[in-house]
C-alpha positions as YAML, in Angstrom:
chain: A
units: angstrom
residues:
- id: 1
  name: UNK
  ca: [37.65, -22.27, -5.37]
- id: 2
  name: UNK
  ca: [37.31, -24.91, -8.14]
- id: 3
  name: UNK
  ca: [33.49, -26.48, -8.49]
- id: 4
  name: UNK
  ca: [31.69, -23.28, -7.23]
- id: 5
  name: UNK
  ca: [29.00, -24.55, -9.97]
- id: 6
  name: UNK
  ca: [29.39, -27.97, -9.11]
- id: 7
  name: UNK
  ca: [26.03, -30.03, -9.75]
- id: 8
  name: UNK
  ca: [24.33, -26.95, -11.18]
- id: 9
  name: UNK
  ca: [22.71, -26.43, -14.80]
- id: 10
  name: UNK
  ca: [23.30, -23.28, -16.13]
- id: 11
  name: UNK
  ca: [21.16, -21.41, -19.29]
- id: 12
  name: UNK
  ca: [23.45, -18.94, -20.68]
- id: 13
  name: UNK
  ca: [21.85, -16.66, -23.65]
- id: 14
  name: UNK
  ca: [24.10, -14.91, -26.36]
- id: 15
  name: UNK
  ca: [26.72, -17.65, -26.10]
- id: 16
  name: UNK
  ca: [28.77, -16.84, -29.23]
- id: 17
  name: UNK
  ca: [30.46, -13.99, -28.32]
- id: 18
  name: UNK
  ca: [31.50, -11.55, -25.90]
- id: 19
  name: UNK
  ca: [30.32, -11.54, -22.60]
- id: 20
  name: UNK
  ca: [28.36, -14.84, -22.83]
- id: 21
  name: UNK
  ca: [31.39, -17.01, -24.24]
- id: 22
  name: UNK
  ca: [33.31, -15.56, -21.81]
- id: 23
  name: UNK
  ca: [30.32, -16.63, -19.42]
- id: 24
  name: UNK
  ca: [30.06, -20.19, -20.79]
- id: 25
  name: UNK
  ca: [34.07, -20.60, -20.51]
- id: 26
  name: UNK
  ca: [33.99, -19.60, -16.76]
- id: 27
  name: UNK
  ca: [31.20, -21.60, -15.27]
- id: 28
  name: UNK
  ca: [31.94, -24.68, -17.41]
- id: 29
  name: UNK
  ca: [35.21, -24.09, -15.47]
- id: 30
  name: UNK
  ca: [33.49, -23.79, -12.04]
- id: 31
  name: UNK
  ca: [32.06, -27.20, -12.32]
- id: 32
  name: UNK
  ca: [28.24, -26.33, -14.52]
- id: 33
  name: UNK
  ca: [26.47, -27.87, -17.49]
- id: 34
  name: UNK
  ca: [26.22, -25.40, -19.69]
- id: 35
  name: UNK
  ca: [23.17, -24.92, -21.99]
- id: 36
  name: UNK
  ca: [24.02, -22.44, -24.19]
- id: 37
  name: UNK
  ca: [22.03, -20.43, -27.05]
- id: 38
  name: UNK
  ca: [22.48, -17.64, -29.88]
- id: 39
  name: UNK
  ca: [20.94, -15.99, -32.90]
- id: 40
  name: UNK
  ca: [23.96, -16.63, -34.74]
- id: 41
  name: UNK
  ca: [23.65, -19.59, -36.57]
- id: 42
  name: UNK
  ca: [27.84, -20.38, -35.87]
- id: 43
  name: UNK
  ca: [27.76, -19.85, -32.14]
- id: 44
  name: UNK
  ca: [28.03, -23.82, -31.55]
- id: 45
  name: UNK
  ca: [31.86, -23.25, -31.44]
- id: 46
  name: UNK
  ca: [32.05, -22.55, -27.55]
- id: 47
  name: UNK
  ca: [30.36, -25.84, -27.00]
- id: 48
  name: UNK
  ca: [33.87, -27.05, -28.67]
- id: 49
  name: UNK
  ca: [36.17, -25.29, -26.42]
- id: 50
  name: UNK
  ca: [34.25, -26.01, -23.34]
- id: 51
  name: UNK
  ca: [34.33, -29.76, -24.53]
- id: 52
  name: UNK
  ca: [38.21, -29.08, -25.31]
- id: 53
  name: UNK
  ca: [38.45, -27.76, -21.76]
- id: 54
  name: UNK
  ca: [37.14, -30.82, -20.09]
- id: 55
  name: UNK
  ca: [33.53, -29.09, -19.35]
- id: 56
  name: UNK
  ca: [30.30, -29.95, -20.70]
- id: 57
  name: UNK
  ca: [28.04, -27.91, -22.76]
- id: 58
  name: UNK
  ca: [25.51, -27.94, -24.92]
- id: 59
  name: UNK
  ca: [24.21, -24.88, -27.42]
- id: 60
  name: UNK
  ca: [21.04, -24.60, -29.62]
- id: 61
  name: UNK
  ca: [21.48, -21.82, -32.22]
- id: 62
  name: UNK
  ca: [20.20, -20.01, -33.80]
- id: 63
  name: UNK
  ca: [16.98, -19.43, -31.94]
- id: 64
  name: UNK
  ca: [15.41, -15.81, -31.88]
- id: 65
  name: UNK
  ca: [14.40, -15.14, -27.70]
- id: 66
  name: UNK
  ca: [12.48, -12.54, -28.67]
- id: 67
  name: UNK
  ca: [9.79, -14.14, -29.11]
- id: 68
  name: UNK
  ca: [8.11, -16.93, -27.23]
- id: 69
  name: UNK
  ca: [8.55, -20.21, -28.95]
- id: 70
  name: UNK
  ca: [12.48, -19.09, -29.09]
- id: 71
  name: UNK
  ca: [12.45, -18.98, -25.47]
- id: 72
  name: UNK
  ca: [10.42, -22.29, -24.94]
- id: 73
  name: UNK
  ca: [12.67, -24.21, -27.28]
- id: 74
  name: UNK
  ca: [15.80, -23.33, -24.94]
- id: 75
  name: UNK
  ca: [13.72, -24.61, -21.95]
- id: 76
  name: UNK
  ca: [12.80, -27.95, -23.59]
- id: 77
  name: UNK
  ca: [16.26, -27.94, -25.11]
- id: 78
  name: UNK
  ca: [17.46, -28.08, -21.23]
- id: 79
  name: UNK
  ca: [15.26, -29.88, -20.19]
- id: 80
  name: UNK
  ca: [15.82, -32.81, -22.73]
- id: 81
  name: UNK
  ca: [19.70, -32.64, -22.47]
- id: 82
  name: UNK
  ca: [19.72, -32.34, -18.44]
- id: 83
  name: UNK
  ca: [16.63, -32.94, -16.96]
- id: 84
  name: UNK
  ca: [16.42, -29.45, -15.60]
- id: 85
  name: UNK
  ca: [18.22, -26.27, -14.59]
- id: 86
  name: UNK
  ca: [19.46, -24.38, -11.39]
- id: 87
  name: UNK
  ca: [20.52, -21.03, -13.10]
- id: 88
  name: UNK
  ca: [19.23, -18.62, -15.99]
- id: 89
  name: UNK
  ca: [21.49, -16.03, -17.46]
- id: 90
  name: UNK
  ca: [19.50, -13.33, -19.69]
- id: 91
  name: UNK
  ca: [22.80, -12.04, -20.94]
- id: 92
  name: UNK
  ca: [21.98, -11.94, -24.85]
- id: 93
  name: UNK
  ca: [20.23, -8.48, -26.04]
- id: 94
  name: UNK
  ca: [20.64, -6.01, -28.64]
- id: 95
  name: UNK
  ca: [20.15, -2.07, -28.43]
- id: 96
  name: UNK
  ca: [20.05, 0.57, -31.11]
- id: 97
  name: UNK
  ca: [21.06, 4.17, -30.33]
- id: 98
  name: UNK
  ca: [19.77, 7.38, -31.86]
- id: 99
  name: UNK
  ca: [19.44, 10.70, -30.24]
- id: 100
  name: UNK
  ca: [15.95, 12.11, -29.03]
- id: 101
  name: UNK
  ca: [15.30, 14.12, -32.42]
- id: 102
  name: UNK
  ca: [16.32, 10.78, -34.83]
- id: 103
  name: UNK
  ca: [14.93, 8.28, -32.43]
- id: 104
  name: UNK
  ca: [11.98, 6.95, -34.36]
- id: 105
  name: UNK
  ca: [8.97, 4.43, -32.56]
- id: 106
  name: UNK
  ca: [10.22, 1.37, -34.65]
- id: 107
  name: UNK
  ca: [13.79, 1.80, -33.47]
- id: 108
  name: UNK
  ca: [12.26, 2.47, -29.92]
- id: 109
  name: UNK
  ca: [10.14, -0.82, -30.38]
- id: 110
  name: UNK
  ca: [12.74, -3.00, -31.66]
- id: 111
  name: UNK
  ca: [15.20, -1.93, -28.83]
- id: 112
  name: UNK
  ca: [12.54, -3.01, -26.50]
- id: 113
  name: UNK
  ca: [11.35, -6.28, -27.97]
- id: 114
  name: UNK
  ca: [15.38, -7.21, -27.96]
- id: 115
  name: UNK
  ca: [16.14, -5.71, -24.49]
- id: 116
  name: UNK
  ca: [13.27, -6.53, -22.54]
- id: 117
  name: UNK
  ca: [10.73, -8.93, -23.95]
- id: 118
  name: UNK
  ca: [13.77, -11.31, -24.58]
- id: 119
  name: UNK
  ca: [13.91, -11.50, -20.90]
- id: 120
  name: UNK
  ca: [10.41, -11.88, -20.11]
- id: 121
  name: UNK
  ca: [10.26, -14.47, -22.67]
- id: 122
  name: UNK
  ca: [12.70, -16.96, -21.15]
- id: 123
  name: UNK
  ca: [12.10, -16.04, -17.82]
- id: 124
  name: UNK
  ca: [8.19, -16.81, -18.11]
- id: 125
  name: UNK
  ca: [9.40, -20.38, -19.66]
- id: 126
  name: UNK
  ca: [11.76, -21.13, -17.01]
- id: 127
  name: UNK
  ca: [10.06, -20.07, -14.10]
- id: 128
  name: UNK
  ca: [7.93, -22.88, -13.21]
- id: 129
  name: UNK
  ca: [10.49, -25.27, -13.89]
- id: 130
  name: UNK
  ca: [13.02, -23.11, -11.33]
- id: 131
  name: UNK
  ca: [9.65, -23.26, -9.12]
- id: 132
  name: UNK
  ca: [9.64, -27.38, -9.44]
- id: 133
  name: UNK
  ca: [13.50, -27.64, -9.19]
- id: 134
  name: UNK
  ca: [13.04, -25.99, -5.40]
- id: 135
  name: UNK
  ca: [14.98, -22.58, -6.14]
- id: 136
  name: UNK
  ca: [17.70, -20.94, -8.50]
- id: 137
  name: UNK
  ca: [19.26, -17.74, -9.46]
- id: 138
  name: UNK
  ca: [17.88, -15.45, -12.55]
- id: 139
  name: UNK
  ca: [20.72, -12.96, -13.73]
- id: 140
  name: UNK
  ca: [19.79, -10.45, -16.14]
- id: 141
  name: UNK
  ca: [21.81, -7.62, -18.11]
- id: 142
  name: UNK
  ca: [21.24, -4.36, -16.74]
- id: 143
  name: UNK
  ca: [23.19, -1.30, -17.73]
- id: 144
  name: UNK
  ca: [24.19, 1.97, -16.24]
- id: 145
  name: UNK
  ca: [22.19, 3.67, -18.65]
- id: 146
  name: UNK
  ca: [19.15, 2.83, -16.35]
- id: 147
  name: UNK
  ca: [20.78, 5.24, -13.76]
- id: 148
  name: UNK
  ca: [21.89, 8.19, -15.99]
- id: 149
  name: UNK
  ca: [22.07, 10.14, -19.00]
- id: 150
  name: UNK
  ca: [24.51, 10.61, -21.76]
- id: 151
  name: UNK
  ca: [25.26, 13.70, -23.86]
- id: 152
  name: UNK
  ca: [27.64, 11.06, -25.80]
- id: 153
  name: UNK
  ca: [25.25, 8.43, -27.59]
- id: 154
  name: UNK
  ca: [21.32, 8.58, -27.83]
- id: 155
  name: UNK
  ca: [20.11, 6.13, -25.42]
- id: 156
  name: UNK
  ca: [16.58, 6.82, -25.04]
- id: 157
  name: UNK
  ca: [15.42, 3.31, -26.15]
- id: 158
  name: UNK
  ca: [18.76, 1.64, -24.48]
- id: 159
  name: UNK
  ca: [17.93, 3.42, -21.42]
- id: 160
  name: UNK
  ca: [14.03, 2.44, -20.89]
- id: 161
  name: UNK
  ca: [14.62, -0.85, -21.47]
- id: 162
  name: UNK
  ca: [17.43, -1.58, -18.88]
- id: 163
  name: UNK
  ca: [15.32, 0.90, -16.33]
- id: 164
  name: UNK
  ca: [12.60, -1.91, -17.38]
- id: 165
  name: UNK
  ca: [15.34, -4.54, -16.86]
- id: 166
  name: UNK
  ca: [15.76, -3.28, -13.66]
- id: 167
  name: UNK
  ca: [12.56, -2.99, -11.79]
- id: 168
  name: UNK
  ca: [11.15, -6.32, -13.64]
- id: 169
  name: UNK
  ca: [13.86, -7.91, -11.84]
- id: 170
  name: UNK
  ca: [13.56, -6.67, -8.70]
- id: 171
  name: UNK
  ca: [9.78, -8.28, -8.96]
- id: 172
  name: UNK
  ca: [10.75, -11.77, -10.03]
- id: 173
  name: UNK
  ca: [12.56, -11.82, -6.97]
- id: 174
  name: UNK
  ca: [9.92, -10.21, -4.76]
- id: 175
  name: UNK
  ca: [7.50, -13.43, -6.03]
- id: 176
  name: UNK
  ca: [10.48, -15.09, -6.40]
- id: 177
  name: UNK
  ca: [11.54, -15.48, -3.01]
- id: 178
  name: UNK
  ca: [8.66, -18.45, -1.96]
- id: 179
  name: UNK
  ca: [10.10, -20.92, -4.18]
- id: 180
  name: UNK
  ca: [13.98, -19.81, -3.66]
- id: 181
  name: UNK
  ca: [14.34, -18.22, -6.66]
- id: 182
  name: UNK
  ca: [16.31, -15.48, -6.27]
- id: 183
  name: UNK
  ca: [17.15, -12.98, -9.39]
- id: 184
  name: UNK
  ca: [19.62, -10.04, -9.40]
- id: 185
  name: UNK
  ca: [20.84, -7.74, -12.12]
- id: 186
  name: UNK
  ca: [24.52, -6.75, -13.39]
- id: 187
  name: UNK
  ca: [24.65, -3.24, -14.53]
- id: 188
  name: UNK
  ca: [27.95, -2.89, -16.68]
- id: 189
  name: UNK
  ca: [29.49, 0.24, -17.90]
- id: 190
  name: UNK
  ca: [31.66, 0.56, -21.02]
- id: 191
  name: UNK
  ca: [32.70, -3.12, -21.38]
- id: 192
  name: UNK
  ca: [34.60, -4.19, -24.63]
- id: 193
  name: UNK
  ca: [31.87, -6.00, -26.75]
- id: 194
  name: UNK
  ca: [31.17, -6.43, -30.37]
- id: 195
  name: UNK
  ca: [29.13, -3.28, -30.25]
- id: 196
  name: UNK
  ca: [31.50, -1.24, -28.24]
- id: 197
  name: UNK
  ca: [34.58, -1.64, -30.05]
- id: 198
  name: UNK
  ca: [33.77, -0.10, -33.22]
- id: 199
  name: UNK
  ca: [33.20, 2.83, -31.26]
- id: 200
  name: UNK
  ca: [37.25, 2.53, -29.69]
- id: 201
  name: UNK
  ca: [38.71, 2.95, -32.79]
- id: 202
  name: UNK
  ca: [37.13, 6.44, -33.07]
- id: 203
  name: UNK
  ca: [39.61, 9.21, -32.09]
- id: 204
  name: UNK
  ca: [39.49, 10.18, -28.29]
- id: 205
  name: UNK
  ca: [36.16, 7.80, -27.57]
- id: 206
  name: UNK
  ca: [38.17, 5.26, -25.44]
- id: 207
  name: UNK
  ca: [39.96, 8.12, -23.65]
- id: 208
  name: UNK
  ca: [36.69, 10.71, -23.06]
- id: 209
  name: UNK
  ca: [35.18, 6.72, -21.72]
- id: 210
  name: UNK
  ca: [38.29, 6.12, -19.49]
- id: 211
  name: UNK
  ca: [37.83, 9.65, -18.01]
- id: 212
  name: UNK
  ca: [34.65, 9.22, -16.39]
- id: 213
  name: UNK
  ca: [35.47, 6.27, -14.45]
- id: 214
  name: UNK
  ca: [37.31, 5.55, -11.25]
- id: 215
  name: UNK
  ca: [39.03, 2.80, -12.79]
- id: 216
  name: UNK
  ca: [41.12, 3.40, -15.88]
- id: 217
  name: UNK
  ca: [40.88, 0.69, -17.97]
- id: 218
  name: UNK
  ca: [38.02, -0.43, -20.59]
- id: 219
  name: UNK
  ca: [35.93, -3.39, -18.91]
- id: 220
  name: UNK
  ca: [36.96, -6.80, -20.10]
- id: 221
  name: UNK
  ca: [34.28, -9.13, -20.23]
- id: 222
  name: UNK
  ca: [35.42, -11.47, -17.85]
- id: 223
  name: UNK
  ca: [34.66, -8.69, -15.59]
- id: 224
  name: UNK
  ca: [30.98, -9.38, -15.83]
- id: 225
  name: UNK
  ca: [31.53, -12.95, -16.09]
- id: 226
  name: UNK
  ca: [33.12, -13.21, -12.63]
- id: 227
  name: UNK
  ca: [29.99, -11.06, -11.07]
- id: 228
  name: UNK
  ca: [27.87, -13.57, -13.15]
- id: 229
  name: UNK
  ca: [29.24, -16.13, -11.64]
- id: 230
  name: UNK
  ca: [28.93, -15.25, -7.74]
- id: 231
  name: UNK
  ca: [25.47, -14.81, -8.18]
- id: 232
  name: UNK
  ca: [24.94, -18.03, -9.82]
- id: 233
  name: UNK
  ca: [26.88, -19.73, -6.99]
- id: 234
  name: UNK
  ca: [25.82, -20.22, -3.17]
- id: 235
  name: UNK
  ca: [27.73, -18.09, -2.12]
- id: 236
  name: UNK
  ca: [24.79, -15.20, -2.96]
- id: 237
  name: UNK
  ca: [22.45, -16.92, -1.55]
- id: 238
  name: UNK
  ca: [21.40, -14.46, 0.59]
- id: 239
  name: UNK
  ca: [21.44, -11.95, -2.00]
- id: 240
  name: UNK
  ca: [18.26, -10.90, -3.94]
- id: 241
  name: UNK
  ca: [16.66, -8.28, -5.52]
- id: 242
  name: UNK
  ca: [20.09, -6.48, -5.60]
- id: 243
  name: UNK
  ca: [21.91, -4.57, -8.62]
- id: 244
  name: UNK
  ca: [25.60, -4.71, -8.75]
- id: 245
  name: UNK
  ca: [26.99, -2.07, -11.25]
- id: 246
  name: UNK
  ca: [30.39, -2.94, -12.90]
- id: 247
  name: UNK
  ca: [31.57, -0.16, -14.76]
- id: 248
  name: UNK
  ca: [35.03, 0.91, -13.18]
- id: 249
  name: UNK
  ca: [33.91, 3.56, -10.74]
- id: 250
  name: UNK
  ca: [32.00, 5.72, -13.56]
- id: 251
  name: UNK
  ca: [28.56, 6.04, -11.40]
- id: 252
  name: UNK
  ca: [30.63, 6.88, -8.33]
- id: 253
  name: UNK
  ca: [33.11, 9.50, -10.08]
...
């Protein structure tokens, strides 16, 4: 199914590493223009390999999307290098994890303004653009934290912003839906990350994680990718509104 993305230009945030490189790789592969972005001023380096692939790409870093003018220079970024854009992926975000008794307001803030406000941000740039380009698809980083508790890791901050993730999303494509925007979450469970594997190495923590799922393997990030990647393409375009959870099995077990 070569060219899924063929003739569309994809935003892709947090770029250089993880899930969004693996992103980048994928729908460079399936035929998009890539625009892609970081807060890490050495992220460029996917551009390379997609290049090196035989894809094109293009990535601005480092750019905080935060905060507003970080999310308007992607969009005129995009716009200058392709004229416009089909697709928006809010995968770049940060969390920070303290139980309820620890969990101070700035830590609870700051989870927030990197969680959800990064989403706003880019989407509120985009979306008229989207509007004039006659429809897209907004994808945006949920988690299963917005459906349940853990006794494991303090996710109070982690877990109101992807609950906020959530029903935000479900609006955009509610308003969404008269200009053919459509916009869907992915909720992931324990995928292998920068900020997951230091937690692997601790005795027992990938096995307790492996035991809750259906599944039992630790989620690659080409896992996400792939979902990423059907909802960018036509063949969800009757999909909307929707949350698809990728986490081996773990809310069904």
């Amino acid at each position: 199914m070569a060219g899924r993305l063929a003739g569309k230009v994809a935003i892709i945030t947090g770029t250089g590493s993880g899930m969004g490189r693996t992103a980048a790789l994928m729908f460079a592969r399936e035929g998009a223009r890539v625009v892609g972005c970081d807060l890490n001023r050495g992220a460029g380096s996917v551009a390379d390999e997609v290049k090196a692939a035989g894809g094109e790409m293009v990535s601005l870093q480092p750019v905080d999307l935060s905060v507003a003018a970080g999310a308007e220079q992607v969009v005129a970024f995009a716009l200058a290098q392709f004229g416009g854009f089909d697709i928006v992926y809010n995968n770049a975000a940060m969390a920070y994890f303290a139980f309820i008794p620890e969990m101070d307001f700035e830590t609870f803030d700051r989870t927030q303004r990197e969680e959800v406000n990064i989403i706003f941000h880019l989407c509120r740039a985009a979306w008229p653009h989207l509007v004039a380009r006659g429809g897209g698809s907004i994808i945006n980083i949920a988690s299963t934290a917005a459906k349940k508790g853990s006794t494991g890791q303090g996710m109070l901050a982690h877990s109101a912003a992807k609950g906020a993730v959530t029903a935000m999303t479900r609006q955009y494509a509610t308003e969404g839906g008269a200009h053919r925007i459509r916009a869907n979450t992915i909720s992931p469970g324990m995928i292998r990350s920068a900020q997951t594997e230091p937690l692997m190495t601790q005795p027992g923590w990938t096995e307790r994680a492996i035991a809750r799922q259906v599944i039992k393997r630790i989620g690659e990030p080409e896992d996400v990718a792939a979902t990423a990647l059907f909802l960018a393409s036509d063949e969800s375009s009757f999909i909307t509104g929707a949350d698809i959870t990728v986490d081996g099995g773990t809310m069904a077990n």
